[in-house]
C-alpha positions, 0 to 999 in steps of 0.5 A, a space after each residue: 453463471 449456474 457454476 457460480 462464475 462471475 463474469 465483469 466487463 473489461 477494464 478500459 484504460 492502462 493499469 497505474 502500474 504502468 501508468 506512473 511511469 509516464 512523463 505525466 502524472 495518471 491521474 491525482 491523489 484526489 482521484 484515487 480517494 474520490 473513488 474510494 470513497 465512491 465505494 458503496 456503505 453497504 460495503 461496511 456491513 461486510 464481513 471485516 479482514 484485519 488490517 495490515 498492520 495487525 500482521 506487522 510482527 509476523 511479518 517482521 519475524 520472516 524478514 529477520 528469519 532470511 536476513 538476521 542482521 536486520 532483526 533489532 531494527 525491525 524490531 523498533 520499527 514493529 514496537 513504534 508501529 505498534 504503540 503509534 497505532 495502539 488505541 486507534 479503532 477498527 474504523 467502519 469506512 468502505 475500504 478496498 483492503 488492497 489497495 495498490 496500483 496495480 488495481 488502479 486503472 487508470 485513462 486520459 488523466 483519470 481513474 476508471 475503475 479498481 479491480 479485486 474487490 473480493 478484499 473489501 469491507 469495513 476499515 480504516 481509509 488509511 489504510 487504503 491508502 498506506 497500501 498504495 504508499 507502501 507499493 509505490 515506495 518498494 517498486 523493484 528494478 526501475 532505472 533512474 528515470 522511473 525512479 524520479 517519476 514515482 517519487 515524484 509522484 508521491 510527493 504531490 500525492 502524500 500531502 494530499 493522503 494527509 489532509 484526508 487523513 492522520 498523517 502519523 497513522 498513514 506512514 506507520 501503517 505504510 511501513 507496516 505494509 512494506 514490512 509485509 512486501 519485504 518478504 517477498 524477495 526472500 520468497 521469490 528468490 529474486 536477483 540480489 534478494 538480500 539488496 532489496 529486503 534492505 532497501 524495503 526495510 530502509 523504505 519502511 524505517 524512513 517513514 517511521 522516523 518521519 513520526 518519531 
């Protein structure tokens, strides 16, 4: 418009938010790397945002200032993060660079469309990917039943994540993208705050350790 807003159609079908708690799975891991990988190759010429993962000390250093006990072990989780990715280039891939499920949506077994692509441009499909894992892996407050359903659900969507790209690269750069969430309890002052920092960081050390 002529005071620079741009205006989309709606998004049909339900965010993947809500979706994977469903009895059935939204939608397959195939799917959700077949739409990224639909993205434009123009969109590799844009302007480059880091990845996630360059942040993983800054992060570190905020999760240990709220919770101190919890520093020397976010610590090790940082340097083998850090020294795992070491090397790796930038990558010049379309990416999403936020990359979650609540920006899928997703209808009658399928994706349809991802919002908030004002983060794309080049990088890396891993991290793509690592975001979703990371999200999927930190949702707060499900009740058993939920639970079971997303960890079901990642079971079937990782070794998919892998054949597509390097699964060592995936689970460190989806441990520093759960270090980066585990401030968001602290911030939020939610219920029980301490609990759920733990239990992201515990989330992130699990997947480190799966390359250790």
């Amino acid at each position: 418009t002529q005071d620079f807003l741009l205006v989309l159609a709606e998004l049909p079908g339900r965010p993947l938010a809500r979706a994977v708690f469903d009895p059935v799975r939204p939608c397959t891991a195939e799917q959700l790397i077949d739409v990224l990988d639909a993205m434009p190759a123009a969109v590799a010429e844009l302007e480059r945002r880091p990845p996630w993962a360059d942040a993983v000390d800054h992060y570190a250093r905020m999760v240990a200032a709220a919770l101190p006990a919890e520093e020397e072990r976010l610590a090790r989780i940082v340097g083998r993060v850090q020294s795992g990715l070491a090397g790796i280039p930038l990558g010049n891939e379309a990416t999403h660079g936020d990359f979650h499920e609540g920006q899928v949506h997703v209808a009658d077994g399928g994706v349809v469309g991802i919002l908030d692509v004002d983060t794309i441009g080049p990088g890396r499909r891993a991290d793509d990917l690592a975001c979703l894992i990371a999200h999927l892996s930190t949702i707060q407050r499900m009740n058993a039943e939920q639970q079971a359903r997303v960890h079901g659900t990642l079971a079937d969507w990782v070794p998919v994540f892998d054949e597509r790209v390097d699964p060592v690269e995936l689970r460190l750069r989806a441990a520093a993208v759960i270090i980066s969430l585990a401030t968001g309890p602290y911030r939020g002052q939610e219920p029980e705050w301490e609990r759920e920092t733990v239990r992201m960081v515990d989330a992130a050390e699990a997947l480190v350790l799966q390359v250790s």
